[in-house]
C-alpha positions as CSV (number, residue, x, y, z in Angstrom):
1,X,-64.7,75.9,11.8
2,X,-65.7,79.2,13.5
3,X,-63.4,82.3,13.1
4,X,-61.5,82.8,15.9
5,X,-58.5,84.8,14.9
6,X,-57.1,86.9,11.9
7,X,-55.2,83.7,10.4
8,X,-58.9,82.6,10.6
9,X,-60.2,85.5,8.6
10,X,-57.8,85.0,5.9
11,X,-57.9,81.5,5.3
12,X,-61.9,82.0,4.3
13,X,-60.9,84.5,2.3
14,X,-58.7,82.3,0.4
15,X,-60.9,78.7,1.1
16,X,-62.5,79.1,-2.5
17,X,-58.5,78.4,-3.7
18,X,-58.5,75.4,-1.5
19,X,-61.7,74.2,-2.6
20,X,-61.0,74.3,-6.2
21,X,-57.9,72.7,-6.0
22,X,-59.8,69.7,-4.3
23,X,-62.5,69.8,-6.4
24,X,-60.1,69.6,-9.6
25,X,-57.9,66.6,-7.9
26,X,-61.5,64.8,-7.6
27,X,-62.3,65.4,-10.8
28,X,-59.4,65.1,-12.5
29,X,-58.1,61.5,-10.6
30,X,-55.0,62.7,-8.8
31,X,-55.9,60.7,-6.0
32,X,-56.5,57.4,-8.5
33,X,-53.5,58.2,-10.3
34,X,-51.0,57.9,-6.9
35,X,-53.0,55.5,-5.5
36,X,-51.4,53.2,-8.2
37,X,-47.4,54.1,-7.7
38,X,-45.9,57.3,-6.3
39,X,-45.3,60.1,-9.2
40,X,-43.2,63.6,-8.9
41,X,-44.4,66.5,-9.8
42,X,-43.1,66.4,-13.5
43,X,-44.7,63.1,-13.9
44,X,-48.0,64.3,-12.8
45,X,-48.1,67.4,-14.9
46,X,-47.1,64.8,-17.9
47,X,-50.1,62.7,-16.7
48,X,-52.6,65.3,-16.3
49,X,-51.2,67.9,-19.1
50,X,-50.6,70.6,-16.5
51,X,-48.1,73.1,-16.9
52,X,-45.2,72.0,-14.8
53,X,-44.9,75.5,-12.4
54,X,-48.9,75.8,-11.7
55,X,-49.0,72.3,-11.2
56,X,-46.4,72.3,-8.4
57,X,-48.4,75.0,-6.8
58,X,-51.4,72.7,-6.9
59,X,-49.7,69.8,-5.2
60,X,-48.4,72.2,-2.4
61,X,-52.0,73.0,-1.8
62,X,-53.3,69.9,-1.9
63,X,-49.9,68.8,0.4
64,X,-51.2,71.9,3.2
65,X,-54.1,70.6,3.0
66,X,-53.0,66.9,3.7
67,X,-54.3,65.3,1.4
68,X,-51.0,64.2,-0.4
69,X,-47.9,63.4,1.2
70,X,-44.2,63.5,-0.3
71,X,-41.9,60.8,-0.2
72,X,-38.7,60.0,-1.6
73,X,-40.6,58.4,-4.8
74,X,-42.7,61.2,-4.9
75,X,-46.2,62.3,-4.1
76,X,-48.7,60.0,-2.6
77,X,-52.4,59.9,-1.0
78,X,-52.6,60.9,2.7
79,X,-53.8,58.3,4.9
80,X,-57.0,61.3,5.3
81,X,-57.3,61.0,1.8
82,X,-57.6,57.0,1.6
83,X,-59.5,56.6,4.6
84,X,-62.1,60.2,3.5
85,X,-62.0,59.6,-0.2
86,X,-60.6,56.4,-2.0
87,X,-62.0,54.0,0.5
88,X,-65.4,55.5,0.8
89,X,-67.1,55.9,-2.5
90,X,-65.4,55.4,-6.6
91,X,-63.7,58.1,-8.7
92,X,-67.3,58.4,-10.9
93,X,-69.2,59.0,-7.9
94,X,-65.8,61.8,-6.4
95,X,-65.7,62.8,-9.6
96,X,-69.7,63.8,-10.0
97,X,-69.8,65.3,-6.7
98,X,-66.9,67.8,-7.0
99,X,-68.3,68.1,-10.8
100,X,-71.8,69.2,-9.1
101,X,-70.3,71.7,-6.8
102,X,-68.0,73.4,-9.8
103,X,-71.3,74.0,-11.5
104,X,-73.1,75.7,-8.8
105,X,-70.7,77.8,-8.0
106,X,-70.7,81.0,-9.7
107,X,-74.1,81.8,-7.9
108,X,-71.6,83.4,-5.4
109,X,-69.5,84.3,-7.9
110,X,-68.8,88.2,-6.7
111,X,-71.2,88.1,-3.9
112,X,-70.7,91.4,-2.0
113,X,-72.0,92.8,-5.5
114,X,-75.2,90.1,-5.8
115,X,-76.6,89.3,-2.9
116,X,-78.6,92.8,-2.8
117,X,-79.9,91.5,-5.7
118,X,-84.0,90.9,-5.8
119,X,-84.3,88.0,-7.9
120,X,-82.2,85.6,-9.1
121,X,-78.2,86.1,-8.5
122,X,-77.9,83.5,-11.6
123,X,-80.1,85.7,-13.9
124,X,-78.3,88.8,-12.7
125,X,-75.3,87.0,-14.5
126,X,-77.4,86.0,-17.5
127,X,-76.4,82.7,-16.1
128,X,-79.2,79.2,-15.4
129,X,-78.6,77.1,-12.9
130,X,-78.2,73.6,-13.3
131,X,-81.0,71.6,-13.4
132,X,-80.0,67.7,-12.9
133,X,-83.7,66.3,-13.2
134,X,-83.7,67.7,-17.0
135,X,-80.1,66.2,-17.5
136,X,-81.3,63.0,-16.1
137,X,-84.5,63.0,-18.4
138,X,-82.1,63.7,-21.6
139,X,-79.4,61.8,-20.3
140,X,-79.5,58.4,-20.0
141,X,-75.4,58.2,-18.5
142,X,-76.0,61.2,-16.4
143,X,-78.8,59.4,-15.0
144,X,-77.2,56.6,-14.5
145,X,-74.2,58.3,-12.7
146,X,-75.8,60.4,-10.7
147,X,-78.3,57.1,-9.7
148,X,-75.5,55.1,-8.4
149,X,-73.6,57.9,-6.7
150,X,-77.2,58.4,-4.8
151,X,-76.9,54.9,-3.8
152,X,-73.8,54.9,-2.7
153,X,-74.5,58.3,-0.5
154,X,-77.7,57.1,0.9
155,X,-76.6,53.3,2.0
156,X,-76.0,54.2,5.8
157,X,-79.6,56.5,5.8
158,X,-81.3,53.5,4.6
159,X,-80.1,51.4,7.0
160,X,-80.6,53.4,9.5
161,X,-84.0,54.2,8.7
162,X,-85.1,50.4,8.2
163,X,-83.6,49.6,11.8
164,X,-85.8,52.9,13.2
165,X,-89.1,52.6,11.3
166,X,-91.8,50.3,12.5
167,X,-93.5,48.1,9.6
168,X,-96.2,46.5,11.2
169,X,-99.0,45.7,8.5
170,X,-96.6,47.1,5.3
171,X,-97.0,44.3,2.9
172,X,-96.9,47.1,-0.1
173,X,-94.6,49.8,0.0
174,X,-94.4,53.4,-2.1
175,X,-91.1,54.8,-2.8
176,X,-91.6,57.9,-4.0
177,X,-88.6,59.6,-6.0
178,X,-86.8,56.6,-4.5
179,X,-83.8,56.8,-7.1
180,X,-82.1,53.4,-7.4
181,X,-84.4,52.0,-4.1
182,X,-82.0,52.3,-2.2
183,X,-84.0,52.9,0.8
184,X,-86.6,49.8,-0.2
185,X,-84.0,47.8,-0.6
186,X,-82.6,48.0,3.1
187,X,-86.6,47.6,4.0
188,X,-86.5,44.5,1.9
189,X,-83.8,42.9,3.6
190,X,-85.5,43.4,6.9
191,X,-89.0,42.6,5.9
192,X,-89.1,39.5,4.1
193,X,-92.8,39.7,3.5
194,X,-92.5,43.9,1.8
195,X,-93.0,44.5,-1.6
196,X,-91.7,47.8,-2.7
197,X,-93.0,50.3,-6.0
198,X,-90.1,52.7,-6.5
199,X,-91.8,55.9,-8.6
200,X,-89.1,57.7,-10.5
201,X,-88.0,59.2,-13.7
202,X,-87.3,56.4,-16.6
203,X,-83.7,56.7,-17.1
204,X,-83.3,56.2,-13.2
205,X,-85.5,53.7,-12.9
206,X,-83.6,52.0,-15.7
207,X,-80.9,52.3,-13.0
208,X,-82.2,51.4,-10.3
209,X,-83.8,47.8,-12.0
210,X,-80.0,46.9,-13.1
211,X,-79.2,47.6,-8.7
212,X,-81.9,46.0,-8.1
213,X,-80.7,42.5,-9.9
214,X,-77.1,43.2,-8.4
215,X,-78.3,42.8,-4.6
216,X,-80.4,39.8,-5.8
217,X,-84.1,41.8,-4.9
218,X,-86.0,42.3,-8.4
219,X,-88.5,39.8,-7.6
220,X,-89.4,41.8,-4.5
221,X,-88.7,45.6,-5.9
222,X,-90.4,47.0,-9.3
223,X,-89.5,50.6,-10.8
224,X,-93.2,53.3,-12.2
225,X,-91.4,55.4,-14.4
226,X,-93.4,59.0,-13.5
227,X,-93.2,62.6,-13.1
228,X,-95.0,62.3,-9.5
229,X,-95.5,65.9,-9.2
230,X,-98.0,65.9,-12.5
231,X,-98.7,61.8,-13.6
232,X,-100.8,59.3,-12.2
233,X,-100.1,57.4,-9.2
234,X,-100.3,53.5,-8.8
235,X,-102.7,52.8,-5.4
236,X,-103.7,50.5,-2.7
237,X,-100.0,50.7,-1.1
238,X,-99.6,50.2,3.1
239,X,-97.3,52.9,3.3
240,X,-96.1,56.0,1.3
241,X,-92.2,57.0,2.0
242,X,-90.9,59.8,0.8
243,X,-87.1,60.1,1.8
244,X,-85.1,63.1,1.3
245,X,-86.5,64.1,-2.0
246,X,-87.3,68.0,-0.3
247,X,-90.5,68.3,-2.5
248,X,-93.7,69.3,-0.6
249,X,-96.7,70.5,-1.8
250,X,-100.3,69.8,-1.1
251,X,-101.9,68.9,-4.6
252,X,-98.8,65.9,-3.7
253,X,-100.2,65.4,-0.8
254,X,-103.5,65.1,-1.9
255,X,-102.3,62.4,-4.7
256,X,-100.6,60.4,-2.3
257,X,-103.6,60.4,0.1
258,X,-105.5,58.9,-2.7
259,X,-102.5,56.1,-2.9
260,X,-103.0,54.7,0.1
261,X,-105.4,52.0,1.5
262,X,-107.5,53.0,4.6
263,X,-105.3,53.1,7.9
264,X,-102.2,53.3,5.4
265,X,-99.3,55.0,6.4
266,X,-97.3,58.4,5.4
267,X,-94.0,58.6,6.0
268,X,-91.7,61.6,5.3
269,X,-87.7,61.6,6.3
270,X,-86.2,64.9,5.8
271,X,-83.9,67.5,7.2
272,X,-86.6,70.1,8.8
273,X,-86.1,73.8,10.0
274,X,-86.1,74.0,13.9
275,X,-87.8,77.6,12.8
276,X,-88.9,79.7,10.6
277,X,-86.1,81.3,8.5
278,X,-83.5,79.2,10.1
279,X,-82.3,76.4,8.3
280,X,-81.0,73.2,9.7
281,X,-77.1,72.6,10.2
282,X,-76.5,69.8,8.0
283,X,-78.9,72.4,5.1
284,X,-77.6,75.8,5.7
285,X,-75.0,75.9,2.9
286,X,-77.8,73.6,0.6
287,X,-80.6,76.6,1.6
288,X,-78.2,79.9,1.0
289,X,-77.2,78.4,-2.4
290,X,-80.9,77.8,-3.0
291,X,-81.5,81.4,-2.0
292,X,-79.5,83.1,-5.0
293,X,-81.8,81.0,-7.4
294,X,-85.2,82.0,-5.1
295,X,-84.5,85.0,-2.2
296,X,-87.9,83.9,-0.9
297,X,-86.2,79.9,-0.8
298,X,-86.8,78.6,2.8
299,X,-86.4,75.2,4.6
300,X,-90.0,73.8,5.6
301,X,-90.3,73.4,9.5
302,X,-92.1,70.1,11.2
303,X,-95.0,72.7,11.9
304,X,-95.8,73.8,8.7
305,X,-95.6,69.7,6.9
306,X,-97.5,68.8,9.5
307,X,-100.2,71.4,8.8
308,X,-100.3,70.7,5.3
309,X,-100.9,66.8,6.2
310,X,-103.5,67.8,9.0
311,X,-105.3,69.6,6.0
312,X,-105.0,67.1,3.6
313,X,-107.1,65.1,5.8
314,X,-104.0,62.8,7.5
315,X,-104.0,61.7,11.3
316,X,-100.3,62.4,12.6
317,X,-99.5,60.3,14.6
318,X,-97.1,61.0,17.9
319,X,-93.7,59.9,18.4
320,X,-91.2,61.4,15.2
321,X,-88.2,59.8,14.6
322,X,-84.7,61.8,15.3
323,X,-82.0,60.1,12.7
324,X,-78.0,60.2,13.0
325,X,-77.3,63.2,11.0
326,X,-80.3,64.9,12.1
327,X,-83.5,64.0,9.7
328,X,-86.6,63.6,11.2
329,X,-89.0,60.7,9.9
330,X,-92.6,61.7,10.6
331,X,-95.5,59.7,10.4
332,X,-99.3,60.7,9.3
333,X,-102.7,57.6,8.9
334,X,-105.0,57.7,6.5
């Protein structure tokens, strides 16, 4: 929404109240709770343990925002709200999200004071950022939460990507940092002759094996429990694909180049910069809150990957890939 108008101004200077109060009827269940029978205000604060006046407040919000509707019986979910939120993904995965975006926040927590700052905005507030890779390595139910909200996120990129992406000669398939295989397993279903190695951490791998037997595809899909940035590397794979994991770095590239049989293929689906210092639409709130961790954070563009892969020793080959919802899949030979 672009600011047209002073009502404009003021609602983003009050959209942090909005956002709060969605992310708290996410992660609190508000949605799952009326979803099951109509409750007033009273019987919500009872449910939730909210005192009564700040919980009317917080259902006139939510109610602006139309996300609830009042009837005679009392509040309900908007039809927004079932068709945006309760019939898209579960209450664990809603619940996660908002829960993910509560805990990054206070990197622009009193901005017009931090952004001047030269390093970290979270260190400036003796603050760390969250770090969900550790959690997931310590965690076995974070990891297996986050896992299956990942799935559930990335089902229409997979299949979009396994109706796109030509797999002529792919017999043996990398997934690097594939999560729960989500992407493999839309290959799979295409390809009835692919094999797929998903390289992950353990816990999500763990994951992933139990998704795996749910859409009927272990025999076809196994899980390399790894830390690919620093651990070995299976080989003699047809094609690497490395989907919207953001990690790129040459010493990678050099591992993955040693992965791959002669003529096998690199593939890399990402959201790219369209230049330097700009980041891309669907990134540009991802790559300011990376910022305030790193002021010298910025988006890689299609130029500088595919110098990296030209040095590395890869053949690019011609003809990228625009997605729906704007990642680019880009192809390099060994």
């Amino acid at each position: 929404m672009k600011i047209t108008s002073e009502a404009d101004v003021d609602f983003y200077l009050e959209a942090y109240v909005g956002s709060a109060a969605l992310g708290a009827a996410l992660e609190l269940g508000l949605l799952w709770l009326l979803a099951e029978k109509p409750l007033s205000a009273a019987g919500i604060a009872q449910e939730l343990n909210i005192p009564i006046k700040r919980c009317r407040y917080w259902l006139q919000i939510l109610n602006n925002m139309g996300l609830i509707d009042q009837v005679p019986e009392g509040y309900v979910p908007s039809s927004i709200a079932k068709s945006a939120i309760l019939n898209t993904f579960d209450q664990e995965i809603w619940a996660l999200s908002a829960r993910e975006a509560r805990e990054r926040f206070p990197s622009m927590l009193d901005l017009a004071v931090h952004i001047r700052e030269p390093g970290s905005t979270w260190a400036s507030q003796g603050r760390t950022p969250p770090d969900y890779v550790s959690k997931m390595v310590e965690d076995p139910q974070t990891a297996r939460t986050f896992t299956r909200m990942l799935y559930e996120v990335h089902r229409n990129l997979a299949n979009q990507l396994a109706l796109h992406l030509d797999m002529t000669g792919v017999f043996r398939l990398m997934d690097l940092g594939g999560g729960s295989g989500v992407v493999s397993m839309a290959l799979l279903r295409k390809h009835p002759e692919l094999t797929s190695v998903v390289v992950d951490i353990e816990n999500v791998c763990v994951v992933g094996q139990e998704i795996a037997r749910e859409n009927s595809l272990a025999d076809r899909i196994t899980y390399y429990a790894a830390d690919f940035l620093h651990d070995e590397l299976p080989g003699e794979f047809d094609m690497v694909l490395v989907c919207d994991v953001g990690v790129f770095d040459e010493a990678l590239f050099r591992k993955l180049w040693a992965a791959l049989k002669l003529g096998g293929r690199f593939v890399i689906v990402e959201h790219f910069a369209p230049e330097e210092n700009v980041a891309p639409p669907q990134r540009l709130h991802w790559a300011f809150r990376d910022s305030m961790v790193d002021p010298d954070f910025s988006v890689y563009t299609l130029h500088q990957i595919k110098e990296q892969l030209s040095q590395v020793g890869f053949e690019l080959l011609p003809m990228d890939i625009s997605l729906p919802g704007g990642r680019i899949v880009i192809q390099a030979r060994k």
